[in-house]
C-alpha positions as CSV (number, residue, x, y, z in Angstrom):
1,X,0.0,0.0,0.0
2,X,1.5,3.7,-1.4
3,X,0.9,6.7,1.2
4,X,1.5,10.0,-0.6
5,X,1.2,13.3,0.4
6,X,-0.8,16.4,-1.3
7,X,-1.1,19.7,-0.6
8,X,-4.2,20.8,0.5
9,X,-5.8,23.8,-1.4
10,X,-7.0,24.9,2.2
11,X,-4.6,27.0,3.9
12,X,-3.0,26.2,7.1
13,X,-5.0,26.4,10.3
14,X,-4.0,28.9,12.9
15,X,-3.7,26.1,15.6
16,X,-1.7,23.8,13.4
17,X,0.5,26.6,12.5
18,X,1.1,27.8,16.6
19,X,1.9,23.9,17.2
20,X,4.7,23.3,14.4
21,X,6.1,26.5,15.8
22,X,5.7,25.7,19.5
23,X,7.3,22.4,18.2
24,X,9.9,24.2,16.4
25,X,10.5,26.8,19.4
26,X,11.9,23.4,21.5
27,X,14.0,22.7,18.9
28,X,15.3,26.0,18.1
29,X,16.1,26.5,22.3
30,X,17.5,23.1,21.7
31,X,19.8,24.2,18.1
32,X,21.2,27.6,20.7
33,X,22.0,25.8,23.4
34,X,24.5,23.6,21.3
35,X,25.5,26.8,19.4
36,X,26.3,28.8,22.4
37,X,28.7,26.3,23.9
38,X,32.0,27.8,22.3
39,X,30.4,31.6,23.4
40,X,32.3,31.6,27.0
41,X,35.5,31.0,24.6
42,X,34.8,34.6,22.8
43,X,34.3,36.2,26.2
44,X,37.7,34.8,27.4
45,X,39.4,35.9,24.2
46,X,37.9,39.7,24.1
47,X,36.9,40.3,27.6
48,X,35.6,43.5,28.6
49,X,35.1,44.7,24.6
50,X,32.0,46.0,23.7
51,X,31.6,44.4,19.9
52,X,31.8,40.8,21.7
53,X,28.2,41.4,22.9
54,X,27.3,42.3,18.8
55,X,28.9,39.0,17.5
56,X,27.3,36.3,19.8
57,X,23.8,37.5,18.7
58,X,24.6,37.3,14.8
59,X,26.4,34.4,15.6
60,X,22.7,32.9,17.3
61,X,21.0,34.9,14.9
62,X,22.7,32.8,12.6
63,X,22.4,29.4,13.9
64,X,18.7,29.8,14.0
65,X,18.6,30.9,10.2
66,X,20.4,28.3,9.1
67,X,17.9,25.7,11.2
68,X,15.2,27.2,9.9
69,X,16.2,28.3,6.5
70,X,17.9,24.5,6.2
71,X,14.5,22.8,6.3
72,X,12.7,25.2,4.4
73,X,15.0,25.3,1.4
74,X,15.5,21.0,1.5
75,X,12.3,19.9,1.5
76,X,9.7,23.1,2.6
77,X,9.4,21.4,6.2
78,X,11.1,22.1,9.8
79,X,10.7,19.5,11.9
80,X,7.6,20.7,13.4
81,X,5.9,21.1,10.2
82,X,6.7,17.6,9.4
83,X,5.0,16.9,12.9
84,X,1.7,18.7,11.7
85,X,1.7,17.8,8.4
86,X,2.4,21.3,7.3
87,X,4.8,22.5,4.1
88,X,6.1,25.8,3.2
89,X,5.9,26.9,-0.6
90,X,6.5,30.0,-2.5
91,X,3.0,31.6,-3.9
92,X,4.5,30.2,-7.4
93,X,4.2,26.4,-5.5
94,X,7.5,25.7,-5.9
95,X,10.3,25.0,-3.3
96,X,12.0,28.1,-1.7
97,X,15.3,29.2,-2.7
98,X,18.2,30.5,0.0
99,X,17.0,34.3,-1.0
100,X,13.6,33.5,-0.4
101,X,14.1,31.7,3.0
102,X,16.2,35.1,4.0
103,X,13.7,37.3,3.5
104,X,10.9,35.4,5.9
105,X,14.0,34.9,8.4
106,X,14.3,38.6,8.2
107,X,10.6,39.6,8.2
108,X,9.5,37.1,10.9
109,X,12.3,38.4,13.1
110,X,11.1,42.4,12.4
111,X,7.5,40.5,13.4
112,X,8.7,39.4,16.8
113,X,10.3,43.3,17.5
114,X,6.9,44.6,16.6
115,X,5.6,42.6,19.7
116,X,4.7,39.7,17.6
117,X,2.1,41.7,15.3
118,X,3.1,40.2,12.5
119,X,2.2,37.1,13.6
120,X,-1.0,37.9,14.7
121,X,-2.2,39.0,11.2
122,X,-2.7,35.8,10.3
123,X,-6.4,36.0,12.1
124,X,-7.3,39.3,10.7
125,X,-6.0,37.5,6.9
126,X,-8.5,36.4,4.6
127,X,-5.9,33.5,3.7
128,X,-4.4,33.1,6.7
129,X,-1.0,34.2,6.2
130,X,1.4,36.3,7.8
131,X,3.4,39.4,7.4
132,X,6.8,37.3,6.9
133,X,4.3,35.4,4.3
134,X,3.4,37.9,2.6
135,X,6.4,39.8,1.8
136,X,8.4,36.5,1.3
137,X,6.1,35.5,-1.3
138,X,5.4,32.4,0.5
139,X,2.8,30.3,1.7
140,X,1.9,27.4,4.5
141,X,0.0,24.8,3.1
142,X,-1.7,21.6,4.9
143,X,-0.5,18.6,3.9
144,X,-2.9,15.7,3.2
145,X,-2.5,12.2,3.5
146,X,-4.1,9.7,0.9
């Protein structure tokens, strides 16, 4: 028996969205914590300097992108979106590309500094889709199992 997976026309639901990214926020705590292990190295190096503080948060900055950015450009699926069947496309349906993973990186961390707003716009969104959606020209999509 073959299992194979569409994409539902249907976009994501707002509580299968929040649990891949409460999912994803585990692993993510998980990805900085191994990251930050060679940080107390830097501070030992250039103690007391005040660009040390600047580097270690591009540096985590950094290891989250390339998490997140990672599963979205090999396969459109963190591991929390593989959890909840979810998959993230560009609004062309096709796989994103490095550029295109930047840009929601980017946007969904200017989301976060504006208290999370532009996550929240996904219930005032006719389609359900954020502001690191819209201006990355991408899209969560449900996938179904047949």
């Amino acid at each position: 028996m073959t299992v194979s997976n569409t994409l539902s026309s249907r976009p994501a639901g707002i509580l299968r969205r929040f649990g891949a990214m409460v999912y994803d926020g585990v692993v993510v705590a998980a990805v900085l914590f191994i990251a930050a292990l060679p940080l107390p190295i830097l501070d030992q190096l250039a103690s007391g300097e005040a660009w040390v503080l600047t580097i270690k948060r591009v540096y985590l900055l950094g290891a989250c992108f390339a998490y997140l950015g990672g599963f979205w450009v090999h396969g459109g699926q963190t591991v929390g979106m593989k959890v909840w069947r979810l998959r993230l496309l560009r609004d062309d349906g096709r796989r994103l590309r490095w550029k295109d993973a930047f840009w929601r990186f980017t946007v969904s961390c200017l989301s976060l500094a504006a208290l999370g707003l532009g996550f929240f716009w996904v219930f005032v969104d006719p389609h359900r889709r954020t502001w690191h959606d819209h201006l990355s020209h991408t899209y969560i999509a449900k996938v179904e199992s047949s």
